[in-house]
C-alpha positions as CSV (number, residue, x, y, z in Angstrom):
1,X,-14.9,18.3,-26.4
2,X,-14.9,19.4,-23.1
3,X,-11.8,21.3,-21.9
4,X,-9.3,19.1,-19.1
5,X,-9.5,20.7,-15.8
6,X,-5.8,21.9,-14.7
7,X,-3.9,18.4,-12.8
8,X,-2.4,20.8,-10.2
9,X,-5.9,21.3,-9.2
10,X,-6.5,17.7,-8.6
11,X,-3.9,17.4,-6.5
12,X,-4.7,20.1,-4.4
13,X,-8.7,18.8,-4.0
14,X,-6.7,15.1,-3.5
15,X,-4.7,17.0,-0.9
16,X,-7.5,18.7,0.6
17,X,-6.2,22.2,0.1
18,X,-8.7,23.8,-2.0
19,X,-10.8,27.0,-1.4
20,X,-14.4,26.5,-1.7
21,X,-14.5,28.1,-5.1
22,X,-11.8,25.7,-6.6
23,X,-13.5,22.5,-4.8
24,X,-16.7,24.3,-6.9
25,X,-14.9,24.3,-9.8
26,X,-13.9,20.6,-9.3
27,X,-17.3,19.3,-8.9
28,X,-18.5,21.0,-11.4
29,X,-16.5,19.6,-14.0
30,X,-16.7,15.6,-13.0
31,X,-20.5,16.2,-13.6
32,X,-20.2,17.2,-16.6
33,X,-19.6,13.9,-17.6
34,X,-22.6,12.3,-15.3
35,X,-24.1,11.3,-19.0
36,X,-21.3,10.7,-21.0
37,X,-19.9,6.6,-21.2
38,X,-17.8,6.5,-18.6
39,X,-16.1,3.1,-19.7
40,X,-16.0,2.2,-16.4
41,X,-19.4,1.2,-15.6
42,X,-19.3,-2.3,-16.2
43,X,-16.5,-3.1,-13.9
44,X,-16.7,-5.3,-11.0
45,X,-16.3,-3.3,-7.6
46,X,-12.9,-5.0,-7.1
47,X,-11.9,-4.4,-10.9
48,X,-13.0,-0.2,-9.8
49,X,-11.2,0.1,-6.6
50,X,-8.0,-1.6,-8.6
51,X,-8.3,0.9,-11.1
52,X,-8.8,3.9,-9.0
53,X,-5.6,2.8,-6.9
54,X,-3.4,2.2,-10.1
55,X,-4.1,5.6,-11.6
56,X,-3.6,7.3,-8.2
57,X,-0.3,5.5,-7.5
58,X,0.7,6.7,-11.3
59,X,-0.5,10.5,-10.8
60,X,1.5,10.6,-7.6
61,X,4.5,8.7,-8.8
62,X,4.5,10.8,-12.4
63,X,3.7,14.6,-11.0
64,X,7.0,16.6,-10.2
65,X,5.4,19.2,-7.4
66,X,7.6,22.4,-7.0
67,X,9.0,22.0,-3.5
68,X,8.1,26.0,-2.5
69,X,10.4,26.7,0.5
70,X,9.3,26.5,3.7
71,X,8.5,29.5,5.9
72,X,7.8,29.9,9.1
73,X,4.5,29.1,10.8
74,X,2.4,28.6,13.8
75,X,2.0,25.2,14.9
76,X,-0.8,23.1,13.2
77,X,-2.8,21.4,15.5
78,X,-5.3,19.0,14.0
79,X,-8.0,16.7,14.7
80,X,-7.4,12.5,13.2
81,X,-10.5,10.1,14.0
82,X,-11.7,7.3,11.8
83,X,-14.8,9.5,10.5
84,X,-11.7,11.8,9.9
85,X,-9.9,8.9,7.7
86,X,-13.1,8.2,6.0
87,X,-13.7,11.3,5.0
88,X,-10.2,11.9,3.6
89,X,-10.5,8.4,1.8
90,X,-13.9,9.4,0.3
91,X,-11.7,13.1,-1.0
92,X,-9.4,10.6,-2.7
93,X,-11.9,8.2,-4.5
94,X,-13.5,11.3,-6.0
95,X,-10.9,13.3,-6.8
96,X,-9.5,9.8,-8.9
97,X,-12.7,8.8,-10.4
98,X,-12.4,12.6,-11.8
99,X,-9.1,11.7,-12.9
100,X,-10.6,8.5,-14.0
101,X,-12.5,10.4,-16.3
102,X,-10.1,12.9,-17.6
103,X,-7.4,9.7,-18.7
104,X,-10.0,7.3,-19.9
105,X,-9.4,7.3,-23.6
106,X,-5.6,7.4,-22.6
107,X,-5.3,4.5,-20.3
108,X,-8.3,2.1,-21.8
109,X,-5.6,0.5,-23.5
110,X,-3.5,-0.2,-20.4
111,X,-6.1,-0.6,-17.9
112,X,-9.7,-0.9,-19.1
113,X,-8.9,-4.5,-21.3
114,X,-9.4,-6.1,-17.9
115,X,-13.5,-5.3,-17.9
116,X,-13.7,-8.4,-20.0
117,X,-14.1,-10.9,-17.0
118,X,-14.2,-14.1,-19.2
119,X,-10.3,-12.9,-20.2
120,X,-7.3,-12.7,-17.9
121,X,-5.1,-9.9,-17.8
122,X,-2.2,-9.1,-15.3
123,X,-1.4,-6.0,-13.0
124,X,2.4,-5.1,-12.7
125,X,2.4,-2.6,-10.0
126,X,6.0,-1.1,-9.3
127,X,6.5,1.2,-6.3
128,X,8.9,3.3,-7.5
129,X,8.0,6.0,-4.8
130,X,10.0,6.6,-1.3
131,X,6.4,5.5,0.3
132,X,4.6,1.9,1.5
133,X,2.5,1.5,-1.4
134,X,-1.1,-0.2,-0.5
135,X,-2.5,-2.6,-3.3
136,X,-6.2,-4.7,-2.7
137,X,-6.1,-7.7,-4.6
138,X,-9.4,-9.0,-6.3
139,X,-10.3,-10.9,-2.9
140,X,-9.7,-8.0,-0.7
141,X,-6.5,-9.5,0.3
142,X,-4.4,-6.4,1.2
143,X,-0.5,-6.3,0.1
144,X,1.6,-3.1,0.9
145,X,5.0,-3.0,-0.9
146,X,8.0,-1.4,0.4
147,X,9.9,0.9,-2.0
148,X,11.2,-0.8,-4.9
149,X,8.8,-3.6,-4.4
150,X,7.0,-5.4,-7.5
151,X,3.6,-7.3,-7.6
152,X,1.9,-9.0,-10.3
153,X,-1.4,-10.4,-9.9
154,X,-4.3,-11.4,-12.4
155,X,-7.8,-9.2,-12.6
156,X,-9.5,-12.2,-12.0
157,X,-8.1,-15.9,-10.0
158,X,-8.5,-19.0,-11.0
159,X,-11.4,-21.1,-9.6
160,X,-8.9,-23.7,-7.5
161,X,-5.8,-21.2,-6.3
162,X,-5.0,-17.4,-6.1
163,X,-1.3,-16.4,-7.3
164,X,0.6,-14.2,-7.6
165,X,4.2,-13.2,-8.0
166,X,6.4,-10.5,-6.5
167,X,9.9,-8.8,-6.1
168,X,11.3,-7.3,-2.9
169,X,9.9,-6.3,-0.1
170,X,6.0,-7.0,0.5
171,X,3.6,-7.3,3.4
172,X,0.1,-9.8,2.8
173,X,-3.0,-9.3,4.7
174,X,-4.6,-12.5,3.4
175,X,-8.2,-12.6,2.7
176,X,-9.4,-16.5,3.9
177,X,-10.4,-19.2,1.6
178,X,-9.5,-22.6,2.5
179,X,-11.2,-23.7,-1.7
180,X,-9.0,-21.1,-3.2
181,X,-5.3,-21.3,-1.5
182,X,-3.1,-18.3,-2.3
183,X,0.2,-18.9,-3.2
184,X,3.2,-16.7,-3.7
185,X,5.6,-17.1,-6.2
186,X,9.4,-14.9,-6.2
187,X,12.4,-15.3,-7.3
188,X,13.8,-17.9,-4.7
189,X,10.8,-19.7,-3.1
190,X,7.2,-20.3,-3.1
191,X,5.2,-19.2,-0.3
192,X,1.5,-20.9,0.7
193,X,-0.6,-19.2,2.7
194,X,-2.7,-21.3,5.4
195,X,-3.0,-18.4,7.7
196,X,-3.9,-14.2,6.9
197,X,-0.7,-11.9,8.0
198,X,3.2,-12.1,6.7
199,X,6.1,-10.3,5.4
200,X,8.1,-12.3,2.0
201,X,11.6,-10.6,1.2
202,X,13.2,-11.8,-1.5
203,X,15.0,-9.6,-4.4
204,X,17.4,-10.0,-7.0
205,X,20.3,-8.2,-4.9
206,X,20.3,-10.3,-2.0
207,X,21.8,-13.9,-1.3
208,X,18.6,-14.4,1.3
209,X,15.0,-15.0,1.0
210,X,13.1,-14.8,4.5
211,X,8.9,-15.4,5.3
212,X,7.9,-14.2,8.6
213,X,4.4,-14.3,10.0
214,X,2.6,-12.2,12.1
215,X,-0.7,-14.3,12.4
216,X,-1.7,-17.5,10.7
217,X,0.6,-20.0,9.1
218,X,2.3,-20.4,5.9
219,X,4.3,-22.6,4.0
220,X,7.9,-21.8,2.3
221,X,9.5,-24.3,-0.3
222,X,12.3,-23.8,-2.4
223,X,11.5,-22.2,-5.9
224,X,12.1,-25.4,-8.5
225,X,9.9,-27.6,-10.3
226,X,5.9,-27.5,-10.8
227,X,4.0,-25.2,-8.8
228,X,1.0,-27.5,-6.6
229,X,-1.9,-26.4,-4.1
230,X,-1.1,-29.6,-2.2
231,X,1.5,-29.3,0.8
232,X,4.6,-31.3,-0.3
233,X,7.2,-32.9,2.2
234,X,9.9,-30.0,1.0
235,X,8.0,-27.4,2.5
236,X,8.6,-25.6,5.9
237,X,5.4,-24.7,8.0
238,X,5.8,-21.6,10.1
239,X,3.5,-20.1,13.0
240,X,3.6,-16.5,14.3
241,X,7.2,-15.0,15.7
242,X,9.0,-17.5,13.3
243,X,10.2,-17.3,9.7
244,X,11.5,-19.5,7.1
245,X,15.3,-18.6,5.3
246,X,16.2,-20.0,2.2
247,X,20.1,-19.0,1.4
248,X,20.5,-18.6,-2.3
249,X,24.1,-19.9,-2.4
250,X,23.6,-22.9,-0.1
251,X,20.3,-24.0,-1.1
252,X,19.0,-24.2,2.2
253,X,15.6,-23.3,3.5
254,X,15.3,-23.8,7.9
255,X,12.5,-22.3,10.3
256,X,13.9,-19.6,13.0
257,X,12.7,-17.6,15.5
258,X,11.3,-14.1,14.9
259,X,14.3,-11.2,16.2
260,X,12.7,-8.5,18.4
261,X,13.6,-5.9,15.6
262,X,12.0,-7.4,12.5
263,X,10.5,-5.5,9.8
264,X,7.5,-7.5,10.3
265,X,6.5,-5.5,13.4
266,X,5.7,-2.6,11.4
267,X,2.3,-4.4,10.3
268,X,1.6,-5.3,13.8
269,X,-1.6,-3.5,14.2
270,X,-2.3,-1.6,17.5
271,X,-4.0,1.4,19.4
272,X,-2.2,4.1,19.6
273,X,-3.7,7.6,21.4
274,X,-2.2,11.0,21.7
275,X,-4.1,14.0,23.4
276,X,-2.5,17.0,21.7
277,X,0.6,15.9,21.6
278,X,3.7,17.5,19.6
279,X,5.1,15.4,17.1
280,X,8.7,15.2,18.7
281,X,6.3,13.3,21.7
282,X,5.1,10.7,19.3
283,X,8.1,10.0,17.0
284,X,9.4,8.1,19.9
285,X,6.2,6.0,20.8
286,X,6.0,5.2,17.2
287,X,9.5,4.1,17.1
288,X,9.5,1.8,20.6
289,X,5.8,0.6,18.6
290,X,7.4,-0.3,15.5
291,X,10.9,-0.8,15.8
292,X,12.0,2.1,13.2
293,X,13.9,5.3,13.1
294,X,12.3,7.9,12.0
295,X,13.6,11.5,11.3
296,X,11.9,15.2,10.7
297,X,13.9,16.8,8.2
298,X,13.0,20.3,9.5
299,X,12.8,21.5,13.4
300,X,9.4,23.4,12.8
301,X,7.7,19.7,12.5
302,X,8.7,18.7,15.9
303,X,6.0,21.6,16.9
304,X,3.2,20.3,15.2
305,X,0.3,18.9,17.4
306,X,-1.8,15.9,16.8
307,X,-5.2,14.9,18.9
308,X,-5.8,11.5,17.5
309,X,-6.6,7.6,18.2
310,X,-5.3,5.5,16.3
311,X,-7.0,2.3,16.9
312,X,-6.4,-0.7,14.4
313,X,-3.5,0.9,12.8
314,X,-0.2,-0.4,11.5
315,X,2.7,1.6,10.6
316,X,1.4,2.5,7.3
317,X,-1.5,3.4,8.2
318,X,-0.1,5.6,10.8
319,X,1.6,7.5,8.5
320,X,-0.9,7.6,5.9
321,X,-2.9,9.6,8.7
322,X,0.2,11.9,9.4
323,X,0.1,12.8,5.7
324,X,-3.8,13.4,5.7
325,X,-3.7,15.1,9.0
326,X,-0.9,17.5,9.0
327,X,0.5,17.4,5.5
328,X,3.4,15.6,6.4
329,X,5.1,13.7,4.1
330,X,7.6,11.1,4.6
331,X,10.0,8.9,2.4
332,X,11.8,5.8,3.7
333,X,15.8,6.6,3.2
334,X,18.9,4.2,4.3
335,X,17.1,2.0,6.7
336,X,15.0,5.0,8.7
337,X,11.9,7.1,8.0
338,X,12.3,10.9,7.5
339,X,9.4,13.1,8.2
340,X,8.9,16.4,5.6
């Protein structure tokens, strides 16, 4: 039995900071299994990309990293391009198929069951992190869930409708398929999707359910009775820069107009370019961009310069690439975003 390389390791290739001789080390061992069953081979390529994604988002949720104290340093100045984001996304994938490897046996059970296509299993995905939390769906259709967010979706949809069901706070970048309509179910209301791009809030600890849309259309009905793919007489329609609230206590679902500081403008995607530009000059352009707060938790990060062009990118994203770019982390606390 071959001897499990060291996880701290793996984080570090994920992170990008091996030497040459650890990223050595690293390849290395994943081919060492290049002729072993892999148990993943017969997955479809959604089924793989799920399955890299939900034992990432468990690694990283699960490992308690020493927090080593910070020291002083010079300024980090780095490059961010999309062959730049490519490249870092490529680092990932391998580094968590070699994880893939390592936790096969371990997580077949949990995970693998779903390689079976004529069966239906469901994915419960909790983020349970301080981060936005990216999940593809099996059509490509993007969700990103806010901390504390829940999704539960099957490997596989159903010939005549895609559903799924959620909790909180989550963001839908809808993959198009007028045969196949994709339907949202939470705790208050039912949400149909006629259009691509939309935010759904609705959790246990609030009196008020909101849909707003950033592109398309959707339509909101009030949870109750038998879920249809039809559009009933009960349901509101809404169009980009408005948004359906149902109040729980009142019963009452109306349309409204989008406010200038919704959540929803986080997703907005845009171009955003900065020529070596110290991070205390962004964190305002992202804010006036986004309509957030966000915070360094240390005055050495204000110093830090980034030459990059962000084009297509919505908040996540953005930081995503702040992460991947300058090892800055961030965690979304009381309302703002704090930089780390």
């Amino acid at each position: 039995m071959k001897e499990p390389i060291r996880i701290d390791l793996l984080e570090k290739y994920i992170k990008g900071d091996c030497t040459e001789a650890e990223i050595a080390l690293v390849k290395q061992w994943y081919f060492s299994f290049e002729h072993e069953n892999d148990h993943v081979s017969d997955l479809s390529p959604a089924e793989e990309k799920q399955l890299e994604e939900n034992i990432y988002f468990s690694i990283i949720s699960n490992l308690n990293l020493v927090n080593l104290p910070a020291t002083e340093e010079q300024p980090k100045v780095r490059l961010f391009r999309r062959w730049y984001a490519a490249a870092a996304a490529a680092a990932v994938v391998f580094a968590v198929s070699a994880v893939a490897v390592l936790y096969t046996q371990k997580a077949k059970d949990q995970h693998l069951a779903a390689s079976t296509i004529s069966e239906v299993h469901l994915f419960n995905v909790a983020n349970n992190t301080g981060h936005i939390y990216k999940v593809t769906l099996p059509d490509s259709s993007a969700v990103w869930l806010s901390p504390s967010a829940k999704i539960s979706y099957p490997n596989v949809f159903a010939p005549n409708s895609r559903m799924v069901s959620i909790s909180g706070e989550c963001f839908f970048e809808v993959t198009k398929n007028p045969q196949r309509p994709f339907i949202i179910s939470s705790r208050s209301i039912v949400t149909k999707v006629w259009g691509t791009s939309f935010l759904v809030r609705d959790n246990e600890q609030s009196n008020v359910a909101d849909v707003s849309v950033l592109t398309g259309k959707v339509s909101v009905s009030a949870k109750g009775g038998a879920i249809t793919t039809r559009l009933t007489k009960n349901e509101v329609m809404i169009y980009p820069h408005q948004k359906a609230v149902y109040l729980n206590d009142r019963h009452t679902l109306t349309a409204q107009a989008v406010e200038e500081k919704s959540t929803v403008k986080q997703y907005q995607r845009t171009r955003l370019v900065f020529d070596n530009k110290p991070l205390k000059d962004i964190i305002p352009v992202l804010d006036s961009s986004f309509n957030v707060n966000i915070k360094v938790s240390s005055e050495r990060l204000n110093h830090y310069i980034l030459n990059a062009d962000f084009e297509g990118f919505n908040l996540p994203d953005v930081l995503d690439a702040l992460k991947k770019s300058l090892n800055v982390d961030y965690a979304i606390v009381n309302n703002h975003i704090e930089l780390k």
